[in-house]
C-alpha positions in Angstrom: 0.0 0.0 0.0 1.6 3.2 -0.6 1.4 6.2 1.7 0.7 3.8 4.9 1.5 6.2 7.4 1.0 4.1 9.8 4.3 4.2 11.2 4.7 7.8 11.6 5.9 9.7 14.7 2.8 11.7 14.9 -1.4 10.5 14.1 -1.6 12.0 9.9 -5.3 12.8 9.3 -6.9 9.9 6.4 -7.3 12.5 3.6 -3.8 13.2 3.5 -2.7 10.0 2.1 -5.5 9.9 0.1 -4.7 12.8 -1.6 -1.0 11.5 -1.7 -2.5 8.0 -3.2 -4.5 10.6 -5.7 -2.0 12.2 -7.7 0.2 9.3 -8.0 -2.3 8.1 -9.5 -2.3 11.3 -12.0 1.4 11.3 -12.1 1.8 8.4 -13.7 -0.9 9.4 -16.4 -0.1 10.8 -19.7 -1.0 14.7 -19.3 -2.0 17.0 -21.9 1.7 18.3 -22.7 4.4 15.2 -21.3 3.5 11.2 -21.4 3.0 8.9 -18.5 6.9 8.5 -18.6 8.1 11.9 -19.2 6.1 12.8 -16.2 7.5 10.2 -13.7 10.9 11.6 -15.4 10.1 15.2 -14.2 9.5 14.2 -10.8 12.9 12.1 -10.1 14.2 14.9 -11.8 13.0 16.6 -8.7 14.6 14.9 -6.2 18.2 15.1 -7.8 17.5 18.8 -7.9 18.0 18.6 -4.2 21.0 17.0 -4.1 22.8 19.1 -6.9 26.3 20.7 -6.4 25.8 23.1 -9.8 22.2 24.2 -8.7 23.4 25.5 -5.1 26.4 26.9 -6.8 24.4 29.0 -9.2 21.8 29.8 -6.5 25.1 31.9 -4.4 26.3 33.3 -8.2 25.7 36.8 -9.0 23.6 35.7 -11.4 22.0 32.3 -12.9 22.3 33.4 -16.3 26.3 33.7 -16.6 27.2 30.9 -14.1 29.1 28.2 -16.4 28.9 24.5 -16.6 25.4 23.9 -17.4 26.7 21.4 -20.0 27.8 18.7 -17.2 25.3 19.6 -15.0 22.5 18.4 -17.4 24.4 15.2 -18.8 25.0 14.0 -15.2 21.0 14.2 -14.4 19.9 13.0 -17.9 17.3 10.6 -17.7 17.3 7.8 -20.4 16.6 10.5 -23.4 13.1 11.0 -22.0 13.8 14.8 -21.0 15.6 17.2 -22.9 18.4 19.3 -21.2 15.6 22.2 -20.8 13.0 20.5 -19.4 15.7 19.0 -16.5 17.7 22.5 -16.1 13.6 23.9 -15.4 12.7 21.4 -13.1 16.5 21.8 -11.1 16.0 26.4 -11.4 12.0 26.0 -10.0 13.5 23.6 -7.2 16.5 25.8 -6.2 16.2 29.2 -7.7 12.9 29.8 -8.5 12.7 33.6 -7.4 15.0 34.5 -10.3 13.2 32.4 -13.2 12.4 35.6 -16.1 9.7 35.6 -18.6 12.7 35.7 -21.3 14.3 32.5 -19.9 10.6 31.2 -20.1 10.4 32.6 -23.7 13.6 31.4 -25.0 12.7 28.0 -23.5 9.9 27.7 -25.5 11.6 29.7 -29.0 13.7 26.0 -28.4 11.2 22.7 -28.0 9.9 23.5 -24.4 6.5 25.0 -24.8 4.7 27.6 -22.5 2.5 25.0 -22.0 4.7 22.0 -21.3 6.4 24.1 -18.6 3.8 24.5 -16.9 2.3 21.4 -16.7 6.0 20.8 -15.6 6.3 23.3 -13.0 2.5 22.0 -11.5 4.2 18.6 -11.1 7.3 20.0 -9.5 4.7 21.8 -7.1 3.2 19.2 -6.3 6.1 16.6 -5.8 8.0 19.1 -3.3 4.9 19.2 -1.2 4.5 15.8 -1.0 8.3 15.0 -0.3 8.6 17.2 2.3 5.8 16.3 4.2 8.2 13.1 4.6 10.9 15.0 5.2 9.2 17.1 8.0 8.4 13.6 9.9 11.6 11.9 9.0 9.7 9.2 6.7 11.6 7.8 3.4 10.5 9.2 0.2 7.6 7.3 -1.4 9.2 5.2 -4.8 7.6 7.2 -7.9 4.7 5.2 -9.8 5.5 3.2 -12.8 3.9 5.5 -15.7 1.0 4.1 -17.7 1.2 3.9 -21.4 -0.5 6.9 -24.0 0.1 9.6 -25.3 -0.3 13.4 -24.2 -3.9 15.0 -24.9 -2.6 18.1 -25.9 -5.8 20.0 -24.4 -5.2 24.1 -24.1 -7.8 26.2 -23.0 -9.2 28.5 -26.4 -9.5 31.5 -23.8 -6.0 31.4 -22.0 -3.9 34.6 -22.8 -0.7 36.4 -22.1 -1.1 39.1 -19.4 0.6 39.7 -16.0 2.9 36.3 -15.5 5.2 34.2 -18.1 2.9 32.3 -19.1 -0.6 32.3 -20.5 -3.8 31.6 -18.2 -7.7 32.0 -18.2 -8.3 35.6 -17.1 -10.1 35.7 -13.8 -13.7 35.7 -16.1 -12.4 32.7 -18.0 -13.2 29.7 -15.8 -16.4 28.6 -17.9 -17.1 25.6 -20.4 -14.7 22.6 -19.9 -13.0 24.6 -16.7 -16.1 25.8 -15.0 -14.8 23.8 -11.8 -11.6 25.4 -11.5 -12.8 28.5 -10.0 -16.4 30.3 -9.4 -17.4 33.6 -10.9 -15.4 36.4 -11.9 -12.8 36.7 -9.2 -9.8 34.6 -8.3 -6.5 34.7 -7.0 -3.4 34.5 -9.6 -1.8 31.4 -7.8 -4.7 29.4 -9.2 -4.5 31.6 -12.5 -0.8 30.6 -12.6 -1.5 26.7 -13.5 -4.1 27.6 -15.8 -2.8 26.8 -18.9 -3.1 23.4 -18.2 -6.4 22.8 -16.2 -5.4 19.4 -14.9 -2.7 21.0 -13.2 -4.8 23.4 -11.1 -7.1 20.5 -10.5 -4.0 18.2 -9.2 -2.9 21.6 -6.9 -5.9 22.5 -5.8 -7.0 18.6 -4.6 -3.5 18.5 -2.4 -3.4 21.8 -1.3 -7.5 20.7 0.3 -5.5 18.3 2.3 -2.2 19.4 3.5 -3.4 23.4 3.5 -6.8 24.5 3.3 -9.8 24.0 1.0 -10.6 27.3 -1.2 -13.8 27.4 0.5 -11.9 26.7 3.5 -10.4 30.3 2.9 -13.2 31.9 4.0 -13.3 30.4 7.2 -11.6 31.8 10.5 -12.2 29.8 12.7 -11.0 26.2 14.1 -11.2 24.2 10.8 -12.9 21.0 11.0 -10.7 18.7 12.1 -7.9 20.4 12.4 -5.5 20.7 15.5 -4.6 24.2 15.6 -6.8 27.0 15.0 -6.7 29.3 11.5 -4.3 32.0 12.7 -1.7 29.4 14.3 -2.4 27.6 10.9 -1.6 30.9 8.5 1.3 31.9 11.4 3.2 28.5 10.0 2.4 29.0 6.6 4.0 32.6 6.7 6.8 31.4 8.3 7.6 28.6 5.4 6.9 31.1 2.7 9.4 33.7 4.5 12.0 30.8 4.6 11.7 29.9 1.1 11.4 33.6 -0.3 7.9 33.2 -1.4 6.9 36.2 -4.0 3.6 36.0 -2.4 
């Protein structure tokens, strides 16, 4: 079974392993951009981006974007052919240097095989396999062995009213959750982090499902009190998560 927490230091409430167990099972789907395989890819590629020598050398450089030997740092973390040097050099920068990723990096990514769209569908999987690996971390519990991937190919599904305006990349404007992405958000107002994944509404789906568990609900938002089965009470709660996102330089 995997995600038996049952031998963890401290009681874990049911519906965070099930949300684990759920995007596993996504993970190892074929997406709409990447294949079952190319997505399993991304998220090993993950966890050698924590234990990269180049990556924490060019996060104390001046600057990302003149540090040398991103030749041997890619062909040491290649993975069988099944990601190009791009796509492992964007998972290793949104795991280690994130806060100095630039829309022309983004642009010149996708002016050379690695699509707007592909990066983010990318970048939601990196989300979502930090989150999950760090929950382990946090209770000293061993990583859980990534999914084998199911055969098919990608979908290739983008959203006819996703456009270009404040971020990188394109997403539905805040009026734009309608049709086949009516569940992402309701009416006309929404917060850009959910925007962000847009592109690619699995990928918001996948966030939003974990973030229910190991955060808070989007209808749980609006609530300020004790959360339903919670331990600590919604101001403790937002006192932790504005601690992490000091720590890790959150934009937000």
């Amino acid at each position: 079974m995997i995600f038996d927490y049952r031998d963890s230091p401290y009681p874990i409430r049911p519906d965070i392993p099930a949300a684990h167990q759920r995007f596993w099972a996504r993970l190892a789907r074929p997406g709409s951009w990447w294949t079952g395989a190319e997505r399993v890819a991304i998220a090993s590629a993950v966890r050698s981006a924590t234990k990269c020598e180049y990556c924490q050398q060019r996060r104390a450089a001046l600057s990302p974007y003149t540090f040398d030997g991103a030749g041997q740092h890619l062909s040491e973390y290649a993975t069988d052919d099944l990601l190009s040097p791009r796509a492992i050099d964007a998972v290793h920068r949104i795991v280690t240097d994130q806060g100095r990723i630039t829309r022309r990096w983004v642009d010149d990514n996708a002016d050379h095989g690695l699509s707007r769209e592909a990066y983010v569908e990318l970048a939601g999987i990196v989300v979502a396999l930090v989150s999950i690996d760090e929950f382990h971390r946090a209770l000293a519990l061993p990583l859980e062995p990534l999914p084998e991937p199911m055969a098919g190919a990608p979908d290739g599904y983008r959203p006819a009213q996703a456009r270009h305006d404040v971020g990188h990349v394109p997403m539905l404007p805040a009026d734009g959750a309608t049709g086949n992405e009516a569940d992402l958000w309701q009416g006309n107002r929404t917060a850009n982090v959910l925007r962000a994944l847009s592109v690619v509404p699995d990928a918001v789906r996948a966030w939003l499902d974990l973030a229910g568990a190991q955060y808070l609900s989007i209808d749980g938002m609006g609530e300020f009190g004790q959360p339903g089965g919670r331990a600590i009470n919604r101001m403790q709660m937002e006192l932790v998560a504005g601690r992490v996102s000091s720590y890790n330089e959150c934009f937000y």
